[in-house]
C-alpha positions as CSV (number, residue, x, y, z in Angstrom):
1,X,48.9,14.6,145.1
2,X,51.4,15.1,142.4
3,X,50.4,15.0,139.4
4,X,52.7,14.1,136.3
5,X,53.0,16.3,133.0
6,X,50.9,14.2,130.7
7,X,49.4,14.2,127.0
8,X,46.0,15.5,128.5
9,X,47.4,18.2,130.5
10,X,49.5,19.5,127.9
11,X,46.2,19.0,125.2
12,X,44.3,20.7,127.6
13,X,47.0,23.8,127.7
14,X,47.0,24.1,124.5
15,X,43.4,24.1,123.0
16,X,41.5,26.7,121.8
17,X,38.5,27.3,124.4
18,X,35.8,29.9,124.3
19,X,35.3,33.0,126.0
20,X,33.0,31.9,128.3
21,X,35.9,28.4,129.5
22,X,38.5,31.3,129.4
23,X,36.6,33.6,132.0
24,X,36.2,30.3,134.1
25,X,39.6,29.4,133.6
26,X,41.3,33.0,134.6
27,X,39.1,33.1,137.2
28,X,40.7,29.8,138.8
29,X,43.5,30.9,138.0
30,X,43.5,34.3,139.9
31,X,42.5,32.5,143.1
32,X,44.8,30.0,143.1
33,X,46.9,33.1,142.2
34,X,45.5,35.1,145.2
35,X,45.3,32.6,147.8
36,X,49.0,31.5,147.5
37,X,50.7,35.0,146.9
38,X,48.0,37.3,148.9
39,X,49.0,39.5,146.2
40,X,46.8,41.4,143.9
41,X,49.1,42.2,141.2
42,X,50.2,38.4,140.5
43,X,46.2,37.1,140.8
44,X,45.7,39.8,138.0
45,X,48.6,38.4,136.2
46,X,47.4,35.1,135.7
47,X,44.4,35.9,134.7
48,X,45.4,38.5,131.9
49,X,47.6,35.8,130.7
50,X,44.7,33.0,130.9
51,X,42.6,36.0,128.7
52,X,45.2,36.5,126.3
53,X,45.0,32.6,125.7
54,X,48.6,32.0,127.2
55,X,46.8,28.6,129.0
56,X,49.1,26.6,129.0
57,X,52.4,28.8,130.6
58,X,49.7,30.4,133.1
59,X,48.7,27.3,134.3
60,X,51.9,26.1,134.8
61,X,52.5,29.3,137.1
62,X,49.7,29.1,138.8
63,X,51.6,25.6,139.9
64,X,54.6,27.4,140.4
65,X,53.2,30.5,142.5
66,X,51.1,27.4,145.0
67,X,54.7,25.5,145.1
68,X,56.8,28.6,146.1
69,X,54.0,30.4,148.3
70,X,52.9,29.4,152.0
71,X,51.0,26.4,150.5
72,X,54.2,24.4,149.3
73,X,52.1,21.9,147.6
74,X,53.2,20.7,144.3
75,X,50.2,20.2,141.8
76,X,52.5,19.3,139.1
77,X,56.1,17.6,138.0
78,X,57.3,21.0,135.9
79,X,61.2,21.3,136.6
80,X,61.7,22.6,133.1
81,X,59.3,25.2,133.4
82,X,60.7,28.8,132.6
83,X,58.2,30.6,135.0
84,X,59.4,34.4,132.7
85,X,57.7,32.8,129.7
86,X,55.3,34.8,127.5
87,X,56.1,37.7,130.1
88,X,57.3,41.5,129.4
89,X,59.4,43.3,131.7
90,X,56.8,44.6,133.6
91,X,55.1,41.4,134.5
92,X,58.7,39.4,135.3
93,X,59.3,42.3,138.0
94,X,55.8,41.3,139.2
95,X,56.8,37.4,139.6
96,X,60.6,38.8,141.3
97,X,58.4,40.6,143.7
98,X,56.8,37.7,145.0
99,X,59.6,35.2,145.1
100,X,61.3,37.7,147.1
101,X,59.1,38.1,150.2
102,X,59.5,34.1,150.4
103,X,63.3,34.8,150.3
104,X,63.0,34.0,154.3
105,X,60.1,31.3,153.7
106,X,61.4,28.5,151.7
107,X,64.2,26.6,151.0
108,X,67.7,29.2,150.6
109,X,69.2,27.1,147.7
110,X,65.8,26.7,146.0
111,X,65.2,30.3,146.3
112,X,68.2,31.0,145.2
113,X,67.9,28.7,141.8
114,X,64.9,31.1,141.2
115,X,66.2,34.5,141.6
116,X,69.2,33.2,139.2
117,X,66.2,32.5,136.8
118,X,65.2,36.1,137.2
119,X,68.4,37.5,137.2
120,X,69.5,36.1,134.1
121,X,66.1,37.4,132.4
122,X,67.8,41.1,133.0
123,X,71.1,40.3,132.3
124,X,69.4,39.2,129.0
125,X,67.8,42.5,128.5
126,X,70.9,44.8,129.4
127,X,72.5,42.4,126.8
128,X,70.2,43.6,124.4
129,X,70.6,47.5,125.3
130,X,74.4,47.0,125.1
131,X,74.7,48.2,128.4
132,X,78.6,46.6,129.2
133,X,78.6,48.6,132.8
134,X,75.5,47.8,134.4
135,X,75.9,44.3,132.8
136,X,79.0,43.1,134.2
137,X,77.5,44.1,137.5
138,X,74.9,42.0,137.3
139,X,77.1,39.3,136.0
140,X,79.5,39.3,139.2
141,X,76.1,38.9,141.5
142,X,75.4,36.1,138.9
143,X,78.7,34.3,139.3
144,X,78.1,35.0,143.1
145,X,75.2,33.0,143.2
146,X,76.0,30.6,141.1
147,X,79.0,29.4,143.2
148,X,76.9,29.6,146.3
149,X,74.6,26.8,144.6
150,X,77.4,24.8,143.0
151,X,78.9,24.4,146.5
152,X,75.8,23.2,147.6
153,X,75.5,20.9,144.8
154,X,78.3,19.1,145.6
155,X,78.2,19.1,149.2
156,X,74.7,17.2,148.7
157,X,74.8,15.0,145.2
158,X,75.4,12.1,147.2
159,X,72.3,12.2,149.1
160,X,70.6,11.6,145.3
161,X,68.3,8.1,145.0
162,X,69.5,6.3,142.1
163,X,66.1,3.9,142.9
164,X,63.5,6.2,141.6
165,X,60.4,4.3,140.4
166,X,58.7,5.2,137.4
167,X,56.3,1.9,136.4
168,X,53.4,4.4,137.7
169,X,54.2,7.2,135.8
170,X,55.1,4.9,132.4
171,X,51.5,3.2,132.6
172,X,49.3,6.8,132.9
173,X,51.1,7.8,130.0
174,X,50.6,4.7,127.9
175,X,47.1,4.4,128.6
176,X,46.3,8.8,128.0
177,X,48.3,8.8,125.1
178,X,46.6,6.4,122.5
179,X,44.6,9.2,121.8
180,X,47.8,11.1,120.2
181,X,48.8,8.5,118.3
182,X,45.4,8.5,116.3
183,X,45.2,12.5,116.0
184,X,49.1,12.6,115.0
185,X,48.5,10.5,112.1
186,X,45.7,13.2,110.5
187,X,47.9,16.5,111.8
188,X,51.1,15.3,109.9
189,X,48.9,14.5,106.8
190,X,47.7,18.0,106.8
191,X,51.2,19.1,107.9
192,X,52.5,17.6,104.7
193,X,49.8,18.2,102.2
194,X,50.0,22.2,103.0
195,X,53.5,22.7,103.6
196,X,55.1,20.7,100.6
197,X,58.2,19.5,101.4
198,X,59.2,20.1,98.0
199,X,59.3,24.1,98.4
200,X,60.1,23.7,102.9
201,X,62.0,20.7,102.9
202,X,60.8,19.7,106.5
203,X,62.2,16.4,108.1
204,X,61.0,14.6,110.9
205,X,63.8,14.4,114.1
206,X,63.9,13.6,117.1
207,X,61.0,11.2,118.7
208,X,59.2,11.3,115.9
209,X,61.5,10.1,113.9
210,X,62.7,7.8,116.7
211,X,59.0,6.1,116.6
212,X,59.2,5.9,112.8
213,X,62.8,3.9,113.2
214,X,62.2,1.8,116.1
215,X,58.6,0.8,115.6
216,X,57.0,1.9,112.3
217,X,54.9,4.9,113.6
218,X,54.3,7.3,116.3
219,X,55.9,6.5,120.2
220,X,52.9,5.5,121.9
221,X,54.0,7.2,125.2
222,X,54.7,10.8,123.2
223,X,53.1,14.0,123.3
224,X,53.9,16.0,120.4
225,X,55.3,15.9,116.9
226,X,58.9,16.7,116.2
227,X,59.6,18.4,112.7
228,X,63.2,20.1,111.6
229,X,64.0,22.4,108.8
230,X,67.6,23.7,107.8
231,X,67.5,27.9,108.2
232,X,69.2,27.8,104.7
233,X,66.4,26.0,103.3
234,X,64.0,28.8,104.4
235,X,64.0,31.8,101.6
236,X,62.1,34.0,102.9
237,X,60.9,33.5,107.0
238,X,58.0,35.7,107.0
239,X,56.6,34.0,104.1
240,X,57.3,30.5,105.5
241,X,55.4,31.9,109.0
242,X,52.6,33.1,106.8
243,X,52.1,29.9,105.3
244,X,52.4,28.1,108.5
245,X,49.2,30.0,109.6
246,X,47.3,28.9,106.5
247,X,47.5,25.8,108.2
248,X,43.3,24.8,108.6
249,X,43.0,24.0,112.4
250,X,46.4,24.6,112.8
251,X,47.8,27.7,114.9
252,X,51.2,29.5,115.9
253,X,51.2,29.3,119.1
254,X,54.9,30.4,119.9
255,X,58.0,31.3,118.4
256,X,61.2,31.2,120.8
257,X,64.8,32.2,120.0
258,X,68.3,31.1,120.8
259,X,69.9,34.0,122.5
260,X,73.6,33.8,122.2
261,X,75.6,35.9,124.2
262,X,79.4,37.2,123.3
263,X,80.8,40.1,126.0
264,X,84.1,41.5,125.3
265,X,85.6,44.3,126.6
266,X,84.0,47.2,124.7
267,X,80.9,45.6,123.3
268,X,78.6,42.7,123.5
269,X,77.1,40.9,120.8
270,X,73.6,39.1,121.0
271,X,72.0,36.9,118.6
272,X,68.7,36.3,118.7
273,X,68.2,33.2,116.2
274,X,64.6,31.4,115.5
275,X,65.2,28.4,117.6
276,X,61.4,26.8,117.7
277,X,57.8,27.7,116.0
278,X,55.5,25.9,118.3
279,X,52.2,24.7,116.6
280,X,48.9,23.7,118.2
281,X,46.0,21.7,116.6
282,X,42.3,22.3,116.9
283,X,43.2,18.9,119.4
284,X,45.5,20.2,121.4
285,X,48.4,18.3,119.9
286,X,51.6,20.6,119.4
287,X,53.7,20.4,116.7
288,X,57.6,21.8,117.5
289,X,59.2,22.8,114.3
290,X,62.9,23.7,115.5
291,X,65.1,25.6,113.2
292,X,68.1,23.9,112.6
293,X,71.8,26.0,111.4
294,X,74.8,24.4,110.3
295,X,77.9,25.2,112.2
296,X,81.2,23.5,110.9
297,X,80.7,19.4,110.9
298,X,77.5,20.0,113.1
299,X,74.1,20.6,113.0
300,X,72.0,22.3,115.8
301,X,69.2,23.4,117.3
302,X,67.5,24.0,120.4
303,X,65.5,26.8,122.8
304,X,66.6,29.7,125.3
305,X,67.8,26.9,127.5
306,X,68.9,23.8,125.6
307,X,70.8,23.3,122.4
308,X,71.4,20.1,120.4
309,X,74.1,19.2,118.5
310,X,74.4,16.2,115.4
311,X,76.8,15.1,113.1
312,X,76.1,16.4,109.7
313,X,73.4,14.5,107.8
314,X,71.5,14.9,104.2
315,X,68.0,13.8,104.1
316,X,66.4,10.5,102.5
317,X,62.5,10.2,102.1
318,X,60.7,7.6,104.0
319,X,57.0,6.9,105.0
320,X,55.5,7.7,108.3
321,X,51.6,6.1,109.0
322,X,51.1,6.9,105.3
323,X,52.8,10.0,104.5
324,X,55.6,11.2,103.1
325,X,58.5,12.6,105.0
326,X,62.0,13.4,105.3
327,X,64.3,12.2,107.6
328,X,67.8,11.8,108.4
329,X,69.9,9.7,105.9
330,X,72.2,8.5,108.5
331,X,69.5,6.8,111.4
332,X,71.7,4.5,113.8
333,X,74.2,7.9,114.3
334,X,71.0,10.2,114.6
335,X,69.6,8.1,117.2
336,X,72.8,7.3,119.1
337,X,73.5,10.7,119.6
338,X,69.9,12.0,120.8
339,X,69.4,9.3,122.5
340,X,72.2,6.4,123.7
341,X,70.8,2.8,124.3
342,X,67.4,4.3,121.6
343,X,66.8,0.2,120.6
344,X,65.7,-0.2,124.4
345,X,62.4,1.8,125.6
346,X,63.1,3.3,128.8
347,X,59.9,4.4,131.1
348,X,60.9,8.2,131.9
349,X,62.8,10.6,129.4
350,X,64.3,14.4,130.1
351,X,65.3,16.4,127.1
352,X,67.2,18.0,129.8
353,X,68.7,15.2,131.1
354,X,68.7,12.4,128.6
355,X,70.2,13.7,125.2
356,X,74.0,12.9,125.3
357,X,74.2,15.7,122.4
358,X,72.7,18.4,124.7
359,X,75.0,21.0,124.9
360,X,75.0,24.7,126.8
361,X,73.9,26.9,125.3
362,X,75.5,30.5,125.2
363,X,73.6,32.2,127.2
364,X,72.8,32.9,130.8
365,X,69.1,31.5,131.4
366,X,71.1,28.2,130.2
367,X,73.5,28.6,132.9
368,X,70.9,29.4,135.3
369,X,68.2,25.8,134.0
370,X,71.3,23.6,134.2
371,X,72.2,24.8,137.9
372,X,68.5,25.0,139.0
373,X,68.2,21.5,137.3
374,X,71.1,20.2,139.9
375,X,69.5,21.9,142.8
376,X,66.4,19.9,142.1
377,X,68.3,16.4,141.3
378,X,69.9,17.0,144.7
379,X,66.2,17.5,146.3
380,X,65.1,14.0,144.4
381,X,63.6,14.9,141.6
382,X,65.6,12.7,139.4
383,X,68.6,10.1,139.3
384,X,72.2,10.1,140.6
385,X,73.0,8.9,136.8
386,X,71.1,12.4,135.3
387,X,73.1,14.3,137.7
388,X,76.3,13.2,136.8
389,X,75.3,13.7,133.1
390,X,74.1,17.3,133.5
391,X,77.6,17.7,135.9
392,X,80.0,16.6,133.1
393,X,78.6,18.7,130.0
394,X,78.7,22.0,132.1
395,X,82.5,20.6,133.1
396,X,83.2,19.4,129.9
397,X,82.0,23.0,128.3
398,X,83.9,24.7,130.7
399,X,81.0,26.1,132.6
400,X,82.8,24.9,136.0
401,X,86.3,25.2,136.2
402,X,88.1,23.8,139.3
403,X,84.3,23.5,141.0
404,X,84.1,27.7,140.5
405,X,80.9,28.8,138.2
406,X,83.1,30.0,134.8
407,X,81.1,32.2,132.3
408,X,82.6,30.7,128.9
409,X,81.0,33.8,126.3
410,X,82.7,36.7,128.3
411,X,86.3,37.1,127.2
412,X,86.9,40.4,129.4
413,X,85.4,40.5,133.1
């Protein structure tokens, strides 16, 4: 049976748990591991990652590793998963080793969506190195593969259900996630009363500040808390990470970047800018603080894979179940942006799917969600109407040009 990323799931992932629930954990984990890749090296990965308290990610490819293996059962809804996450070098070429001796087992085009994944994660590290030679080798197998999945794309979009029904889905979450709502209410008070937006002036975004506009509080069917800060506004990084760890029965969890890639023809420029410090409470609950930079009339943000961009806005203060906050000044554009129809509560959201100010970013592993994303619409996993969306913005950012796969952040290839 196929279960649904929830607010228990995700609580679960992200709790502290002792030695003794980790052992048992890994444990699970390297049979599950085992039994679905027959291989030694992977079992022994996710179970190292379970002991070095990475739950939640090794969980999530444990599911991934029973999906792709001789099993093929899905435990788990995770399309947005990046399966390289939390890994080093070493343990990536572990996963590639796996996925390809099921290049001949499983589906070509979902294979091949996969091993883009992977390919992207070294065309990431030769971009770091500065190596232009290797690297625009591994960018014409990229383009390579890329237009062998586009033209499957479109051969098969119209084979997409635009029917799917979600009323099942909509009510487990409804009923699981009162329990956030009550815990989100004491996190943001200790949020606020230890990180003084006075000194950090934090502001709420996104569904958090969606809940606060629409119905006076916290989105009963959400699973985290959203929080912005402008990179200008920060002084001094370290020091703001050092007193994010102060936080009592708070923890950093993770920090992830926005790689942005620039190739020319005698050098390559990457930027590696804070995109997200991901927080976890003694609950479970996470806490996404995304970094947000001003570029021209726009303000974004985002991860390794998405990026977000809004109008320009100053902040006004408000009050969210009792406390203090920031938040955008300029609400109705905020919201129309992120979100479209946001007056009407819909039943099933995507961040990767459902934001008309999502953008691409500039990177390859954004390339590589966005087409893997399409290879999975195609197989069902969501509607005609994302598809179309996710098609346009990689159009519309000249990602595809004349249906070919077009790599918009290398000048010279």
């Amino acid at each position: 049976m196929l279960i649904k990323k929830s607010y228990k799931l995700i609580e679960f992932g992200n709790k502290e748990h002792n030695i003794i629930l980790l052992y048992l954990i890994g444990f699970f984990a390297f049979a599950m591991t085992f039994i679905s890749s027959f291989s030694k090296n992977c079992a022994k990965l996710s179970f190292d990652q379970i002991m070095q308290k990475n739950v939640k990610s090794s969980l999530r490819r444990v599911a991934w590793f029973v999906r792709r293996s001789w099993l093929r059962v899905n435990l788990i809804d995770d399309g947005n998963f990046d399966f390289t996450e939390d890994l080093n070098t070493q343990e990536v070429y572990v996963v590639e080793t796996f996925l390809l001796s099921r290049e001949n087992k499983i589906c070509k085009h979902i294979y091949l969506a996969e091993n883009l994944f992977l390919l992207s994660y070294k065309l990431h590290d030769y971009s770091k190195k500065n190596n232009l030679k290797t690297l625009r080798l591994l960018v014409h197998e990229f383009e390579q593969l890329s237009n062998t999945l586009l033209e499957y794309i479109l051969n098969n979009y119209n084979n997409i259900d635009n029917k799917l029904d979600y009323t099942k889905i909509n009510q487990i979450k409804n009923e699981e996630n009162l329990d956030f709502v009550k815990q989100a209410k004491n996190i943001l008070s200790v949020f606020a009363k230890y990180i003084s937006k006075d000194i950090y002036p934090w502001y709420i975004i996104s569904g958090t500040f969606l809940g606060l506009h629409r119905e006076n509080g916290f989105l009963k069917h959400d699973i985290d808390i959203d929080i912005g800060i402008n990179y200008e506004d920060i002084k001094d990084i370290n020091q703001f990470l050092k007193d994010l760890k102060k936080l009592p029965n708070i923890s950093v969890k993770n920090i992830i970047h926005m790689p942005k890639i620039n190739i020319k023809s005698d050098e390559i420029t990457y930027d590696d800018r804070l995109g997200i410090i991901k927080l976890v409470d003694i609950t479970g609950i996470q806490i996404d603080v995304f970094i947000h930079y001003k570029e021209g009339d726009k303000i974004i943000h985002g991860s390794k894979i998405h990026q977000w961009e809004n109008s320009s806005f100053s902040l006004k203060t408000d009050m969210l179940e009792g406390v203090e906050v920031y938040c955008p000044d300029n609400p109705e554009i905020y919201l129309n942006e992120n979100y479209g129809d946001w007056k009407t509560p819909i039943k099933e959201f995507s961040c990767s799917t459902g934001t008309p100010n999502l953008t691409v970013a500039q990177n390859f592993f954004s390339i590589a969600f966005f087409l893997r994303r399409l290879v999975d619409i195609t197989n069902g996993k969501e509607t005609k109407t994302s598809f179309i969306q996710v098609l346009n913005m990689l159009k519309e950012q000249k990602v595809i040009v004349d249906n070919k796969i077009n790599i918009p952040f290398m000048e010279v290839k």
